[in-house]
C-alpha positions in Angstrom: 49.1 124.6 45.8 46.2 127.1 45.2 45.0 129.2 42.6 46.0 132.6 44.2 44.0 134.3 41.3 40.8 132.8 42.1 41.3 132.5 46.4 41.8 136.7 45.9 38.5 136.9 43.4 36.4 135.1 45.7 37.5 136.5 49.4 37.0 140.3 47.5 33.8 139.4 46.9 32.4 139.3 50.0 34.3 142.2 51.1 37.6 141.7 51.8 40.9 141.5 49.5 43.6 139.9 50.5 47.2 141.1 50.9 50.4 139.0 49.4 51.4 138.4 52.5 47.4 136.8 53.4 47.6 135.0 50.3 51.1 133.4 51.2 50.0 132.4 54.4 46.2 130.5 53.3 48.5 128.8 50.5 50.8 127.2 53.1 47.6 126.9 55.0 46.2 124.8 52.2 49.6 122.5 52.1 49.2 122.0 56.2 45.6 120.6 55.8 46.2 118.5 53.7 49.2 117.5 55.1 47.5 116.7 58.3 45.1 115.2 56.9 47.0 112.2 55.9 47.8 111.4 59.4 44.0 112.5 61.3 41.0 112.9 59.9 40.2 117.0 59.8 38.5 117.8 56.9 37.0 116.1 53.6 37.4 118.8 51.5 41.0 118.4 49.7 40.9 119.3 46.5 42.3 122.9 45.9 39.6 124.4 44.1 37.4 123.2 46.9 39.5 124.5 49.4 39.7 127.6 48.3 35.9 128.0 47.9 34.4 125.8 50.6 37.3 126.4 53.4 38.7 130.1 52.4 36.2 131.9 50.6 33.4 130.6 52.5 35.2 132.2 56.3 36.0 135.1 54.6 32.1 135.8 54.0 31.9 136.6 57.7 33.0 139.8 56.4 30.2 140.3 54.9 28.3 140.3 57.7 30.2 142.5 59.8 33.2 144.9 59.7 35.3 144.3 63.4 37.2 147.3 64.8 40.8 147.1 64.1 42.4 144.8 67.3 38.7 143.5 67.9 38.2 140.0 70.0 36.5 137.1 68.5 36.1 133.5 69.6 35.6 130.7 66.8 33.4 127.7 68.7 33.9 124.5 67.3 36.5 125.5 65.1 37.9 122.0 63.7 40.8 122.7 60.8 40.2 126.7 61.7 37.1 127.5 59.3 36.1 130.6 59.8 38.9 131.4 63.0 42.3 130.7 61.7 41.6 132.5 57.9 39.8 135.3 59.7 43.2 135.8 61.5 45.3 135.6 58.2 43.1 138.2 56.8 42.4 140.2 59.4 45.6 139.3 61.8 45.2 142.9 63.8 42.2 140.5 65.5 42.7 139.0 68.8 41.3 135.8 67.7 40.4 132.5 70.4 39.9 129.0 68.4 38.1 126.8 70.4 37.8 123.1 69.7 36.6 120.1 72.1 39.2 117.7 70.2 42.6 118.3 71.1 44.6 116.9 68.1 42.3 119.4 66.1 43.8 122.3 68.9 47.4 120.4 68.4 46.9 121.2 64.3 45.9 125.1 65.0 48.3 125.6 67.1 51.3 124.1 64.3 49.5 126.1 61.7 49.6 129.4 63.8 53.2 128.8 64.7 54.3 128.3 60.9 52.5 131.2 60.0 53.9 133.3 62.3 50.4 134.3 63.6 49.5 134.8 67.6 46.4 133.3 68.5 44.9 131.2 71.2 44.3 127.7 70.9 41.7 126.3 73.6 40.8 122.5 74.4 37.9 123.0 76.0 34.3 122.4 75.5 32.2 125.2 74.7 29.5 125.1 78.2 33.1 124.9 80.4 35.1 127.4 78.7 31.9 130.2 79.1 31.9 129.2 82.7 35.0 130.7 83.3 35.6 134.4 84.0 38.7 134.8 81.4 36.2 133.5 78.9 32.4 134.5 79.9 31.0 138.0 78.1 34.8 138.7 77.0 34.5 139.0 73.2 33.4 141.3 70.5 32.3 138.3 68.4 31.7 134.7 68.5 31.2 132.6 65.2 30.2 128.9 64.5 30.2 127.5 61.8 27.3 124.7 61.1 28.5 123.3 64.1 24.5 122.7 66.1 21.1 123.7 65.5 20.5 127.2 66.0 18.8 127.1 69.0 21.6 125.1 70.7 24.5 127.0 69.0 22.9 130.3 70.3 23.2 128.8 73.7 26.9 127.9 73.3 28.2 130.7 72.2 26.3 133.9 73.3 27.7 133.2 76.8 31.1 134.4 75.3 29.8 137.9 73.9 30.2 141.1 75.7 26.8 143.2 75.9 27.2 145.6 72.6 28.6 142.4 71.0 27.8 140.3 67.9 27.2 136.7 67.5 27.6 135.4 63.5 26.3 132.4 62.9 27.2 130.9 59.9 24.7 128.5 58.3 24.8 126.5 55.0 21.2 127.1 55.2 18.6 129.0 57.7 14.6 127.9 57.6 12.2 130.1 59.1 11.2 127.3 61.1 15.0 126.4 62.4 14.9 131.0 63.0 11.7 130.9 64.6 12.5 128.0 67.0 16.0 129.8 68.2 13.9 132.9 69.4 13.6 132.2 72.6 17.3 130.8 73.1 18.4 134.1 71.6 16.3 136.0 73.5 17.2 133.7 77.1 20.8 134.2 76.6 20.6 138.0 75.8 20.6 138.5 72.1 18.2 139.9 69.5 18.2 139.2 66.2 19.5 141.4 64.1 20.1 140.6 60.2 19.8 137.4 58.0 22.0 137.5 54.6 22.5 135.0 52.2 24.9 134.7 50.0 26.3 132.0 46.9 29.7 130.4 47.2 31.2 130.6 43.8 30.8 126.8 43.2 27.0 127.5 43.3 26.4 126.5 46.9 24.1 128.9 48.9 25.5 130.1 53.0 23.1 131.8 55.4 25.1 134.7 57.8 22.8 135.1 60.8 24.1 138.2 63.1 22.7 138.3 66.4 23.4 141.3 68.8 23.9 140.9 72.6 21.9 143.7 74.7 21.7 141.9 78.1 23.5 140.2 80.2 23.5 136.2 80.0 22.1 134.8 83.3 24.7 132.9 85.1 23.0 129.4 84.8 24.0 129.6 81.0 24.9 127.8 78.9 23.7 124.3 80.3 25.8 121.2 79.5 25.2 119.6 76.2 23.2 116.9 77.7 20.6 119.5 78.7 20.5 121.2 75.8 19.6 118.5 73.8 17.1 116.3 76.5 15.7 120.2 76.5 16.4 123.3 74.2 15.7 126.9 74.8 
């Protein structure tokens, strides 16, 4: 359905080449969205150029922001169709990966994809405040990514709750003002991360993505994250 060519071009440019095998697998991928996508509503990009850029390529340039340990743990907040989660997993499928979603027939679609694919990960229906509650969950992780899912300030609050101290947050931005960076210091800084590196990079199509890497050095204090009614009436 894809351009295998291009998908291999674009994912090696921000670091990371994928295998026959990897390509196989984000091909099918490609075939289940849009699939899917006849019957509920996941994603507006369907066009295969467009996947392959804005879907595939545009995960894979977590990589560029960080290099996991082989067998590392990462949790994907807000995943939706599995961008940046599920394609981190096809390229990188050593990783214990988590895919969180508040929707259920978005978990119900992950979990088909992962089970065509012959991948192992963890599907979760849960919303992100409840999920760090819980002790399975809470400071577990190695990474936690979003992707555009909140402001800055409010995505910091949902997801450095899952990150073990020595661990990395990657927020991944289409774009990143001083003013939206400046306003998420104290969040960051409440929840027990510290800024560590801003890098932007250009999508092949032209379009410009901000990689924000936060690292955790203290503990989270157990009142956090709020519920999403109190981070919006009030954020960090």
């Amino acid at each position: 359905m894809i351009d295998l060519n291009k998908l291999s071009a674009e994912c090696s440019a921000f670091g990371v080449t994928p295998d026959k095998l990897a390509l196989e697998r984000l091909d099918r991928y490609a075939e289940l969205l849009v699939e899917w996508n006849q019957k509920m509503n996941l994603t507006a990009i369907t066009e295969p150029d467009a996947i392959v850029t804005r879907h595939f390529a545009d995960s894979a340039s977590f990589f560029a922001a960080v290099n996991p340990n082989q067998s590392a743990k990462l949790i994907d907040v807000g995943s939706g169709a599995g961008f940046p989660g599920m394609v981190l997993k096809i390229l990188r499928p050593d990783m214990n990966i988590t895919l969180l979603d508040a929707t259920n027939k978005r978990i119900t679609f992950l979990s088909a994809v992962a089970e065509d694919l012959g991948l192992t990960i963890e599907a979760l229906h849960s919303r992100a405040e409840d999920a760090a509650a819980k002790p399975q969950y809470r400071q577990q992780y190695d990474f936690a990514t979003a992707r555009a899912v909140a402001e800055l300030r409010v995505l910091s609050e949902y997801c450095l709750g899952f990150v073990k101290v020595g661990g990395t947050f990657v927020a991944m931005k289409g774009q990143l003002s001083d003013e939206e960076l400046t306003s998420a210091a104290n969040s960051i800084g409440v929840m027990g991360g510290k800024k560590e590196a801003v890098k932007t990079l250009t999508l092949a199509d032209g379009s410009e993505r901000c990689l924000l890497t936060v690292k955790k050095i203290s503990q989270t204090p157990t009142k956090y994250p709020r519920c999403s009614a109190q981070m919006s009436k009030k954020p960090l």
